[in-house]
Steps between C-alpha positions, in 0.01 A plus 500: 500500500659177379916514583653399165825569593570097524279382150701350236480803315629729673886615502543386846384138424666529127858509666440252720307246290814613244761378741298189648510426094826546401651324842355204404563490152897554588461191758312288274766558211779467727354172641438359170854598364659321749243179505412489166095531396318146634183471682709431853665830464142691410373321774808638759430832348106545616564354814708798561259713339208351717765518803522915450121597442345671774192336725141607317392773759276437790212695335447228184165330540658198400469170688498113437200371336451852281563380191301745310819626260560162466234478171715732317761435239852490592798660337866352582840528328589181359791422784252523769288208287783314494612547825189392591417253320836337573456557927159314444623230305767422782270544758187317396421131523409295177181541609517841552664631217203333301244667678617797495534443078199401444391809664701720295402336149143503669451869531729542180217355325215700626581804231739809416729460866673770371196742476434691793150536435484095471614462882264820582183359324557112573604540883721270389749425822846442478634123489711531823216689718352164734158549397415205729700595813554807654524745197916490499731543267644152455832681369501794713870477600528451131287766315607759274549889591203582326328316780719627782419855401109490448315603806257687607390787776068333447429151442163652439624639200661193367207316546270732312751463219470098521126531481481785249704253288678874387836681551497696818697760638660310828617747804882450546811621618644583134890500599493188698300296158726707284810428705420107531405461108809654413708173526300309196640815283816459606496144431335567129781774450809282570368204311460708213858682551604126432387469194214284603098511434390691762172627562212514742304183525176369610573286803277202429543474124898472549453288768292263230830517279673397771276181592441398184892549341773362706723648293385917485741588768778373343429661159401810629848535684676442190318761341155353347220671547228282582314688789310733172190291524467642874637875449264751637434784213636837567229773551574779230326800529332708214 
């Protein structure tokens, strides 16, 4: 009989995904108070956030060079883009930044990024997965918590999902992806709280906003809200 006493849904894991929540809401608020709301400050808050999460268990199939969840959309709060986007601008060479744009508006222009079934059907891979190395993440320090918390307990089964081209139900340890993807929320929630455009995003198309207006950050710290084009729709049910 499956032990459910740790799933996400039950009272057990409620309270404690509750508390998790709420902790990190009062430290990101009280962080932000006292530091004011700019990219470095977002960017001191999920290292701290990264800092606390727990190591993915020993019994993930995971390893470097699976890659198959990475030809699947990607939702982030808009900090984390900017975070992001902002660590990989300071980071990269010339050279480097502009591959790694031209990669972005590349796959942007393939079809509906922020479809699921688009990344399902196309097998389209994501722009930072080194298709011609090793099959790394070439951000993995970097990457949002969506990514951290996706894993699996059977490649087999992620790889049956790539090749169906179809959603698939992936073994996991529900707490631990629950627990993990968590933190975008947070960061979503206290945005809004400030009065700002807040919303779930798709990863690449806000990264293309980014690349292609120097000036997006800025306005969307002062209130404008120009990450729409890249908001993931809510899914309402009947």
């Amino acid at each position: 009989m499956e032990d459910t006493r740790f799933s996400p849904e039950s009272d057990r894991a409620r309270i404690l995904l509750a508390g998790t929540r709420d902790t990190a809401m009062k430290q990101l608020s009280q962080l932000l108070d006292t530091r004011g709301f700019h990219v470095p400050v977002l960017a001191s808050a999920m290292d701290r956030f990264v800092k606390s999460l727990v190591p993915l268990p020993r019994a993930a199939a995971c390893n470097i060079g699976c890659a198959w969840c990475c030809h699947l959309r990607v939702g982030v709060s808009i900090p984390e883009t900017l975070v992001i986007f902002h660590e990989i601008r300071a980071q990269a060479t010339p050279e480097g930044l502009a591959f790694l744009k031209h990669r972005i508006l590349k796959t942007s222009g393939r079809g509906d990024i922020l479809d699921e079934n688009f990344w399902r059907r196309s097998r389209c891979h994501c722009p930072f997965l080194d298709v011609d190395g090793a099959y790394q993440c070439l951000i993995y320090g970097l990457r949002p918590f969506s990514c951290r918390a996706f894993h699996s307990l059977d490649e087999a089964v992620c790889r049956k999902g790539y090749d169906q081209g179809m959603e698939i139900q992936v073994p996991c340890f529900p707490l631990y992806r629950a627990g993990v993807d968590l933190y975008s929320s947070v960061l979503i929630q206290v945005a809004a709280q400030r009065g700002l455009a807040s919303f779930q995003v798709g990863f690449i198309r806000a990264l293309e906003i980014l690349f292609t207006d120097d000036t997006a950050s800025e306005h969307w710290l002062q209130g404008e809200n120009v990450f729409l084009p890249a908001k993931i729709a809510e899914v309402t049910l009947d």
